[in-house]
C-alpha positions in Angstrom: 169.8 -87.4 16.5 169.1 -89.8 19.0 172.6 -89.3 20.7 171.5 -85.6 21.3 168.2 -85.9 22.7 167.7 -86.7 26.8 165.9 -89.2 27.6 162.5 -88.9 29.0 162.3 -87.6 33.0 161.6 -90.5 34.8 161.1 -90.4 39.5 163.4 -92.3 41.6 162.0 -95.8 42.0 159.7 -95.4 45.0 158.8 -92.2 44.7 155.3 -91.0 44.0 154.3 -88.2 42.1 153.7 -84.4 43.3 155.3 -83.2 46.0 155.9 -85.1 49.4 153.7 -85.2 52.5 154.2 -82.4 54.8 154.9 -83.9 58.2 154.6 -82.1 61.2 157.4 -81.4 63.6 158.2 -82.5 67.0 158.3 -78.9 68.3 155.0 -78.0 67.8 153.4 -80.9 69.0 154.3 -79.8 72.5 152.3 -77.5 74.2 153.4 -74.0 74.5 154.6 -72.4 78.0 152.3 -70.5 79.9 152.5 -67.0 80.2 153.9 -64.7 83.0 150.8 -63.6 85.0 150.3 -59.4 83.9 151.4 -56.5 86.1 149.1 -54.2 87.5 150.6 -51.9 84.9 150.0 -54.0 81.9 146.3 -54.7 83.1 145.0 -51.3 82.8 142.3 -50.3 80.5 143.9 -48.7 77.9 142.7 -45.3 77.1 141.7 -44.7 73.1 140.6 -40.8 73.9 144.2 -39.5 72.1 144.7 -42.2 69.5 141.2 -40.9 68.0 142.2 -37.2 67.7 145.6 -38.1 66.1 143.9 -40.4 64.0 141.1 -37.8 63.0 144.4 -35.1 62.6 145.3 -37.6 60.0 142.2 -38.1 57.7 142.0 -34.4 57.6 145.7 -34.1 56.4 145.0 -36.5 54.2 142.0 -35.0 52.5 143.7 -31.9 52.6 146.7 -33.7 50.6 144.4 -35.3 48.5 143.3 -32.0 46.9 146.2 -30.5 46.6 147.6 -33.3 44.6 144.4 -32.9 42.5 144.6 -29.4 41.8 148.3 -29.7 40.7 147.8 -32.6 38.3 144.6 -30.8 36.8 147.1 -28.1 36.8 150.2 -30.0 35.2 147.9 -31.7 32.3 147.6 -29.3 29.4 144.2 -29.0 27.8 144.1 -28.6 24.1 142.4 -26.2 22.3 141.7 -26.0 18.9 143.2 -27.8 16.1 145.8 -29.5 18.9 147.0 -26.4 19.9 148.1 -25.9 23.9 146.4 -22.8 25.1 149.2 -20.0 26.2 151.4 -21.2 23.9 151.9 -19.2 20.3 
């Protein structure tokens, strides 16, 4: 029996328990570049007039969707009648 059982798990001498420390690396100890000064172009206020009526285009379709779904699965699930009879069905 003995010859068929492993020993115990013991760490490498040395070695603490859990895991080891994370330590940082040398690459992010420097500081990052600067960035390229912004053109004109890239500076300009940035207009939110359209994103808003695409974005109110999309709740609508949505709650549109929404009930359509909900009328088909109301429409899909069979209600039972009496004694576990499905209605429409003889």
């Amino acid at each position: 029996l003995r010859d068929g059982t492993a020993p115990p798990y013991r760490p490498l001498p040395g070695r603490g328990r859990g895991r080891p420390p994370i330590l940082p690396d040398a690459d992010l100890t420097q500081p990052l570049p600067a960035l390229p000064p912004l053109t004109p172009l890239e500076r300009r206020r940035f207009e939110y007039d359209e994103i808003e009526t695409w974005m109110t285009n999309a709740d609508q379709v949505i709650r549109q969707t929404r009930r359509t779904l909900d009328a088909i699965a109301r429409r899909a699930t069979p209600a039972t009648g009496p004694a576990g009879s499905v209605p429409g069905q003889s």
